[in-house]
C-alpha positions in Angstrom: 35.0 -88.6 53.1 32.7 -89.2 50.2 29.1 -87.7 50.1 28.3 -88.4 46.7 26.0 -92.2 46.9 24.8 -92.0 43.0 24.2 -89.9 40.3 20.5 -89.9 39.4 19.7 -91.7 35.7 16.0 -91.6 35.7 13.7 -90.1 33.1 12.7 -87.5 35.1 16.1 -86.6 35.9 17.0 -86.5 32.4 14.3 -85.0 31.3 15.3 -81.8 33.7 18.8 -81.8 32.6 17.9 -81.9 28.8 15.3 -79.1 29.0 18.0 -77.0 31.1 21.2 -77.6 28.5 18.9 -75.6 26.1 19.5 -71.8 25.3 15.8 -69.9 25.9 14.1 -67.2 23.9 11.5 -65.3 25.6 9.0 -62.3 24.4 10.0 -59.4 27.4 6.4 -57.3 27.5 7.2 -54.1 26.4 6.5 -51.7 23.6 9.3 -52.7 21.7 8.2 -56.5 21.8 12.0 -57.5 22.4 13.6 -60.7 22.6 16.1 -62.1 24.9 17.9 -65.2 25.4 18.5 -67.2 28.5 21.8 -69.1 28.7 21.6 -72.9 29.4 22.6 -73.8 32.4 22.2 -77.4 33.1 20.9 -78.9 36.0 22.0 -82.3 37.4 20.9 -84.8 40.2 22.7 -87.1 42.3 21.9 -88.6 45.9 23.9 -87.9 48.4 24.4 -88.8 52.3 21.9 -87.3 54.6 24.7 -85.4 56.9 26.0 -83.6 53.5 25.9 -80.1 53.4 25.9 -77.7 50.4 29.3 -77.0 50.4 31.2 -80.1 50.7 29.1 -81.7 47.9 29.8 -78.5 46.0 33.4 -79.3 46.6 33.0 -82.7 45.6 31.6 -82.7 42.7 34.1 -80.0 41.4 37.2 -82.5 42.6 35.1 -86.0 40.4 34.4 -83.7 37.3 35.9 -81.1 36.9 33.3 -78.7 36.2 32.2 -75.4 37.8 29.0 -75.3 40.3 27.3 -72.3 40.5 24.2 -73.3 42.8 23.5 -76.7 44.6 19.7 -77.5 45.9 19.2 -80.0 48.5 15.9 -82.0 49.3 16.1 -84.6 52.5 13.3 -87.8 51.9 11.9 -89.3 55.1 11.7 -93.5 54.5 8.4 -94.7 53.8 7.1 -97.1 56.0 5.5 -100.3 54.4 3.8 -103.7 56.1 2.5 -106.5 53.8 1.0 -110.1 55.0 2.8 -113.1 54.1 2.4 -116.5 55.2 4.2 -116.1 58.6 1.9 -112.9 59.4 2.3 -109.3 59.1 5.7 -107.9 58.2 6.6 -104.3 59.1 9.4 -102.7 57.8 10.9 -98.9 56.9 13.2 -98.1 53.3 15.9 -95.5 54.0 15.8 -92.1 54.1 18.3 -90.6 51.7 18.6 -86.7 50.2 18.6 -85.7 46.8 21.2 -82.9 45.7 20.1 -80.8 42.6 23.6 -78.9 41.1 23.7 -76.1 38.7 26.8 -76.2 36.3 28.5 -73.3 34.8 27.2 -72.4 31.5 28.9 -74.2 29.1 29.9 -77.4 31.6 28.4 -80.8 31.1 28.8 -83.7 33.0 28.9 -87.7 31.2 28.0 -90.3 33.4 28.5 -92.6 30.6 32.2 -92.1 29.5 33.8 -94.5 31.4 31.5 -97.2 30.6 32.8 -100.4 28.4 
């Protein structure tokens, strides 16, 4: 059963990921006034099915590309409800509620949502 919908393509969502594939240096307070770098470890979106757990979209997105997850971070959306007024009266209506699953790749492990594009 597949619990993968989409991957997520937004600016925000690529935003995140860029600023995550980047090594860090940071300034550790101390009297030495050392250095020391944080390895990138990139951070990608995707919406999945509500009834997903952690583990089987860890196991899923291993199996569709091949890559390593070392942490997955779930977030579950309730649909908005909207109404507007047309011509034939007042139209009520709900959108969806999906969940958004945020995976942490291995260090060195990207993911190309554009590769099989022609």
């Amino acid at each position: 059963m597949t619990f993968i919908i989409k991957p997520l393509v937004t600016e925000k969502m690529t935003k995140i990921t860029d600023k995550t594939s980047q090594d860090r240096t940071y300034r550790v307070k101390s009297k030495k006034g050392e250095e020391r770098t944080k390895k990138a470890t990139p951070v990608y979106g995707f919406i999945v099915k509500p009834e997903a757990n952690k583990l089987e979209i860890k196991k899923e997105i291993e199996g569709l590309y091949n890559v390593t997850v070392t942490d997955v971070n779930t977030i579950r959306y309730a649909g908005k409800r909207s109404a507007r007024y047309t011509r034939a009266g007042l139209v009520k209506g709900q959108k969806n509620a999906f969940k958004k699953a945020l995976v942490t790749l291995k260090e060195g492990d990207t993911i190309d949502f554009y590769s099989n594009i022609q």
